[in-house]
C-alpha positions in Angstrom: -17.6 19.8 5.9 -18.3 22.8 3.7 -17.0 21.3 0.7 -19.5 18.2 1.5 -22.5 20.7 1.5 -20.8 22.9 -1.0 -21.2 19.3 -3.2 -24.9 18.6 -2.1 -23.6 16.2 0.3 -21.8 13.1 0.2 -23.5 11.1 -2.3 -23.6 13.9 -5.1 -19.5 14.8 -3.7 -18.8 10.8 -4.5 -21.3 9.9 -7.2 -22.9 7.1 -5.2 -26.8 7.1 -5.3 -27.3 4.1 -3.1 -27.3 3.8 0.4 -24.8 5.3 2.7 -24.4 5.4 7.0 -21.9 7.1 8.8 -20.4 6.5 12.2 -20.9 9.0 15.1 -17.4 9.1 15.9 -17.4 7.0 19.0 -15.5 4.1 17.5 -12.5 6.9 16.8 -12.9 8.1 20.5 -12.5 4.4 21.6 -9.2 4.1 19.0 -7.4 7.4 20.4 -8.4 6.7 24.4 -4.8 7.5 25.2 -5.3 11.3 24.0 -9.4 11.5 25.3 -10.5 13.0 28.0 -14.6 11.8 28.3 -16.9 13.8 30.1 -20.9 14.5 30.5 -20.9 16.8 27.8 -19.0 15.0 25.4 -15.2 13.9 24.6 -12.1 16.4 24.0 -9.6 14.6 22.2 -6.1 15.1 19.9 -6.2 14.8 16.6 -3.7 12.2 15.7 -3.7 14.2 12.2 -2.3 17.5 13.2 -2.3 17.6 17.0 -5.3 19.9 17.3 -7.7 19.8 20.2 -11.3 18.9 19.0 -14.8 18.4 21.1 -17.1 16.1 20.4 -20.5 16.2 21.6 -23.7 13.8 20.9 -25.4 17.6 19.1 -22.1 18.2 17.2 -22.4 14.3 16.4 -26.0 15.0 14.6 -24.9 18.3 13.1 -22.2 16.7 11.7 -23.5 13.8 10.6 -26.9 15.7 9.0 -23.8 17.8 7.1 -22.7 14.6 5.6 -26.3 13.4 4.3 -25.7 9.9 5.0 -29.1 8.2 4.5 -28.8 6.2 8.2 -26.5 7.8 11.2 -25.4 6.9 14.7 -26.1 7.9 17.8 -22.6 9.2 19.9 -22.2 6.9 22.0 -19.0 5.2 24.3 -16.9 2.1 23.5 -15.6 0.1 26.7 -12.9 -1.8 25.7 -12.4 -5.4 26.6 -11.6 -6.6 29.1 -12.9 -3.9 31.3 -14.1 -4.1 34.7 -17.8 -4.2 35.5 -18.4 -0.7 37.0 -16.7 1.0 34.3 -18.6 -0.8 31.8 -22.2 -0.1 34.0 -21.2 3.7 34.1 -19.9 3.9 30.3 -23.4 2.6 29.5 -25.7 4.9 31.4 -23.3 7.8 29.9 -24.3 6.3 26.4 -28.0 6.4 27.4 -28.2 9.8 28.5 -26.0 10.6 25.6 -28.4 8.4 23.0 -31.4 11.1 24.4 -29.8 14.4 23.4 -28.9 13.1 20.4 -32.7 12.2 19.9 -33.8 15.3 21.1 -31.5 17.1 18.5 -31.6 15.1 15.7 -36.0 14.9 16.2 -35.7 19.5 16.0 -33.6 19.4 12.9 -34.3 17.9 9.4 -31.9 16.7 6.8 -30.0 19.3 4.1 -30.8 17.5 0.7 -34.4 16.7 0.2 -34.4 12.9 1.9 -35.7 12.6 5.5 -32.4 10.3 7.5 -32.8 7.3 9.8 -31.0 7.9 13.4 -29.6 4.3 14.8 -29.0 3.6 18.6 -26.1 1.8 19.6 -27.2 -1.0 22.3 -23.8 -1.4 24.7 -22.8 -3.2 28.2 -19.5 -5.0 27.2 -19.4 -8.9 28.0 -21.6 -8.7 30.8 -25.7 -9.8 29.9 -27.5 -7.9 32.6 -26.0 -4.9 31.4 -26.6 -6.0 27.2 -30.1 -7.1 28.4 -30.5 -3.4 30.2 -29.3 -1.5 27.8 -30.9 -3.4 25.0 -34.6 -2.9 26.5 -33.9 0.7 26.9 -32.6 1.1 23.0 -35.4 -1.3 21.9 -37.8 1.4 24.3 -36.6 4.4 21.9 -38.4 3.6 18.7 -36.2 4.3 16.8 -36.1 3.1 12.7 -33.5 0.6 13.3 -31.1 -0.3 16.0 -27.4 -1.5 16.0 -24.9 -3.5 18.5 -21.9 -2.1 19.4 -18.8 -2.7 21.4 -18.0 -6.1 19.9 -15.5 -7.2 18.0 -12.9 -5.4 20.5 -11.0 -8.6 21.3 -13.4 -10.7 23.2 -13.2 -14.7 22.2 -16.0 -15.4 19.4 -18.4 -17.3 21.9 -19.0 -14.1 23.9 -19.3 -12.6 20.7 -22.2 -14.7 19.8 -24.0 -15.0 23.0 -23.8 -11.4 23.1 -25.2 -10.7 19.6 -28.1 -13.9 20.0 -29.3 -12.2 24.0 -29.5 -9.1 22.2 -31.6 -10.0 19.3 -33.9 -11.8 21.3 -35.0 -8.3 23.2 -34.4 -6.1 19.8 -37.3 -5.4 17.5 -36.8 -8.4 14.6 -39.1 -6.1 12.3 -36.6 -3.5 12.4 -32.8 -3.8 11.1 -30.5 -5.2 13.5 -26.9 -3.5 13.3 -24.2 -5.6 14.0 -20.9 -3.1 14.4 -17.2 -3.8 13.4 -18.0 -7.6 12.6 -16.0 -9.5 10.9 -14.9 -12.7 9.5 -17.0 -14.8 6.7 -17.7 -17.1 9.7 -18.8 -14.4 11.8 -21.1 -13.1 9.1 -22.7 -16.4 8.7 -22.9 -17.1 12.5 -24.4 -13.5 12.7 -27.2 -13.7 10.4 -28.1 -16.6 12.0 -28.6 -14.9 14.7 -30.4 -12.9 13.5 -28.2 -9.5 12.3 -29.3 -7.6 9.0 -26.4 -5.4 8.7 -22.6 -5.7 8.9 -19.6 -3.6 8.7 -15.7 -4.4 8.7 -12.3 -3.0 7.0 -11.5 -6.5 7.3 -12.0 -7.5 3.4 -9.6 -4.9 2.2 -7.4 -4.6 5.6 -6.6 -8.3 5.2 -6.6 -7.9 1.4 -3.2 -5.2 1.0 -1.7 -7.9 3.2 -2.6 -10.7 0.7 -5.1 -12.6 2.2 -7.7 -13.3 -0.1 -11.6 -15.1 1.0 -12.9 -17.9 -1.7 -14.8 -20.2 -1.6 -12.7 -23.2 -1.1 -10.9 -21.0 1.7 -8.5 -18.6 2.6 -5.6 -17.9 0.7 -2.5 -16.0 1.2 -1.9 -14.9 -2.3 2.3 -14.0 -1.6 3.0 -17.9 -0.5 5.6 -19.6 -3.2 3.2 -21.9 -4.2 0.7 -19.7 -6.0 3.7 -18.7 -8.2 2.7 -20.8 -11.1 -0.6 -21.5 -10.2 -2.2 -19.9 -13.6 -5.6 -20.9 -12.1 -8.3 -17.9 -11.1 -8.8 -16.7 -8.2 -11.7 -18.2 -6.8 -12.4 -21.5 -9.1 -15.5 -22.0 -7.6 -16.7 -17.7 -7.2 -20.1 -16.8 -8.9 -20.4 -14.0 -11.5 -19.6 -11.3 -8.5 -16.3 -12.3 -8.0 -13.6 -11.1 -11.1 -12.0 -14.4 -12.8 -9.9 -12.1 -15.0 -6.8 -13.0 -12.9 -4.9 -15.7 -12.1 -3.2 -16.5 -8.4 0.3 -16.8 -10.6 -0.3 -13.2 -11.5 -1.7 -11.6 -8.1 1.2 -12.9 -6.3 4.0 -11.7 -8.8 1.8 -8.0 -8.3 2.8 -8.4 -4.5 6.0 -9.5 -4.9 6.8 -6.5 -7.6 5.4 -3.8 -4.8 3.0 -2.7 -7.6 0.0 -1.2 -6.1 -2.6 -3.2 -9.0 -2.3 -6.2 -6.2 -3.7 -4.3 -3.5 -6.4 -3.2 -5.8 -7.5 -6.5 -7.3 -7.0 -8.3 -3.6 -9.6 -5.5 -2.6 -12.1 -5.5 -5.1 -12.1 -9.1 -5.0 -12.9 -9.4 -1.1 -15.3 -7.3 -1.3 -17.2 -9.3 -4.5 -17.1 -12.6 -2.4 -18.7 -10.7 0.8 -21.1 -9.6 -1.3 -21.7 -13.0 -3.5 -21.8 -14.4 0.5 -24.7 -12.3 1.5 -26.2 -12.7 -1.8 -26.7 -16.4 -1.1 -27.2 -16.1 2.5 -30.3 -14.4 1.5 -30.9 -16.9 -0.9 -30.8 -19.9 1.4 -32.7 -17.7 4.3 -35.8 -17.8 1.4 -35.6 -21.2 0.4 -35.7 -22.5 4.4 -32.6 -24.5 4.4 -29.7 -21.7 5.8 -28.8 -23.5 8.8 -27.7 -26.5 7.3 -26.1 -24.2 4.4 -24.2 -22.1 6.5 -22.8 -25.3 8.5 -21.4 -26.9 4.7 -20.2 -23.1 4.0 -18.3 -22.7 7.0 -16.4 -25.6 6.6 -15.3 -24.7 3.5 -14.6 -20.7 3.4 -12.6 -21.4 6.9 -9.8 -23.8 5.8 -6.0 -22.6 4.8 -5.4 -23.5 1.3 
C-alpha cells in the first residue's frame, strides 16, 4: 500500500487513466471460508500467501480501498455461499447492512488521496431467497448511494435463479443509477443481463477460460488445442469486428498451446477480452437502435454453440 501512494495511486503506479473499481475484499473472505473466522467487527482470516493472520473490517475496507484510488469501491460486505440455508443467509444479510453503514459513515468523513472525489457502491445480498433480495435491495436502494451492485451470484446456483434474482432486483434498484452485476459471466449471461437491465459486469472468465484454450467468437466457442484446428490457417474469429486481432490463425494458436509457449496464453487472452468488449459494444448499439431483444435472441444462438 505504500508503494501505491508512494506512486500517486493505482492509476499513475499502472499507467491507466481510465476508469478503475476495486473490490472490498469480501469475495476473498467468501473464497478462504475454511481459514475465516466472521464476526460483528469484521473477519480474521489466514493469508493463503504466507500464513499470516490479517483483520478485515468494513473502516480498514475504505482506508484501504481510498489508498488504492480506485475511481468506484465496494462496500465490505458477506458472501453466503449456495446452497445455504435460509437463516444463515437472513443473518449474513443484516450483518452486511449494518456493515454497509460503517462503511458509509467512514468513507462520508474521509476524502480521496489524489485530487478526484470516489464513488462508494453497496452490495445488495440475500442468496436465492426473494424476500430477503427484495429486503435487502429496498434497504441498498434507501442509501443513496452513486450506484449500486448485486452480489452473491454466480456462486453455483442454476442460471434461472440467476436471472430471476438479477430481473427482482432491478425492478426495486434505481434504473437511473448503474446497476452492478458481480462475478457474472458467460456471453449469454452478459446478454441475458443487460436485458435485464445490468450496466456493469465483471468476470476472470475471458482469460481463466482463455489459458485453458477456450476461445469466444462469434460463430461460437472454440477449444483452440482440439486436432482439428491444426491446419485450419483461418483467423480466429472470421466473422470478429475491428476489436478482435485477425493477425492469427487457429493453425497457429493451437501449435502455441501444444508447444507450452506462453504467447498462446497471451493471444487467447487478449483476444477474449476484444470480443467482450466488441459484445458490449454492440449491445449498446442495438439497445439505441430499439431492436436488442430480438438481437440478443439471434446472438445467443450463435456465440453458444461448440464449434
Amino acid at each position: 500500500m505504500e508503494i501505491l501512494e508512494a506512486a500517486g495511486g493505482l492509476h499513475k503506479f499502472m499507467n491507466w487513466e481510465r476508469p478503475l473499481l476495486t473490490d472490498s475484499g469480501g469475495y476473498q473472505v467468501y473464497s478462504l471460508a475454511k481459514s475465516r473466522k466472521i464476526t460483528e467487527e469484521g473477519v480474521t482470516f489466514q493469508s493463503h500467501i504466507d500464513g499470516s493472520r490479517q483483520f478485515f473490517s468494513p473502516e480498514s475496507a475504505m482506508d484501504i480501498q481510498r489508498q488504492i484510488g480506485a475511481d468506484i469501491i465496494m462496500a465490505f460486505d458477506e458472501c453466503p455461499p449456495y446452497p445455504c440455508e435460509e437463516k444463515y443467509v437472513k443473518n449474513s444479510m443484516h450483518l452486511t447492512h449494518r456493515w454497509l453503514k460503517r462503511c458509509c459513515d467512514h468513507f462520508d468523513k474521509t476524502e480521496g488521496m489524489y485530487g478526484f472525489s470516489q464513488s462508494l457502491f453497496p452490495i445488495v445480498q440475500g442468496g436465492t431467497y426473494p424476500h430477503l433480495r427484495k429486503q435487502s435491495a429496498e434497504f441498498i436502494a434507501s442509501m443513496d448511494r452513486e450506484g449500486n451492485a448485486i452480489g452473491g451470484l454466480s456462486v453455483g446456483e442454476p442460471h434461472d435463479k440467476l436471472y430471476a434474482t438479477t430481473e427482482l432486483v432491478c425492478g426495486i434498484l434505481p434504473p437511473e443509477k448503474p446497476r452492478y452485476l458481480m462475478g457474472v459471466g458467460t456471453p449469454e449471461n452478459i446478454l441475458e443481463c443487460i436485458g435485464l437491465g445490468i450496466d456493469m459486469f465483471d468476470c476472470v472468465l475471458p482469460t481463466r477460460n482463455a489459458r485453458h484454450g477456450m476461445i469466444y467468437t462469434w460463430d461460437g466457442i472454440i477449444n483452440i488445442k482440439n486436432e482439428k484446428w491444426k491446419d485450419n490457417f483461418e483467423m480466429l474469429d472470421p466473422s470478429g469486428s475491428s476489436y478482435v486481432d485477425t493477425t492469427y490463425s487457429k493453425a497457429y494458436v493451437r501449435h502455441l498451446f501444444k508447444a507450452k509457449e506462453m504467447l498462446g496464453q497471451q493471444i487467447t487472452s487478449i483476444h477474449n477480452l476484444a470480443f467482450y468488449l466488441d459484445l458490449v459494444t454492440k449491445a449498446r448499439e442495438h439497445i439505441v437502435a430499439g431492436d436488442f431483444n430480438a438481437w440478443k435472441k439471434a446472438t445467443i444462438s450463435n456465440i453458444t454453440r461448440r464449434l
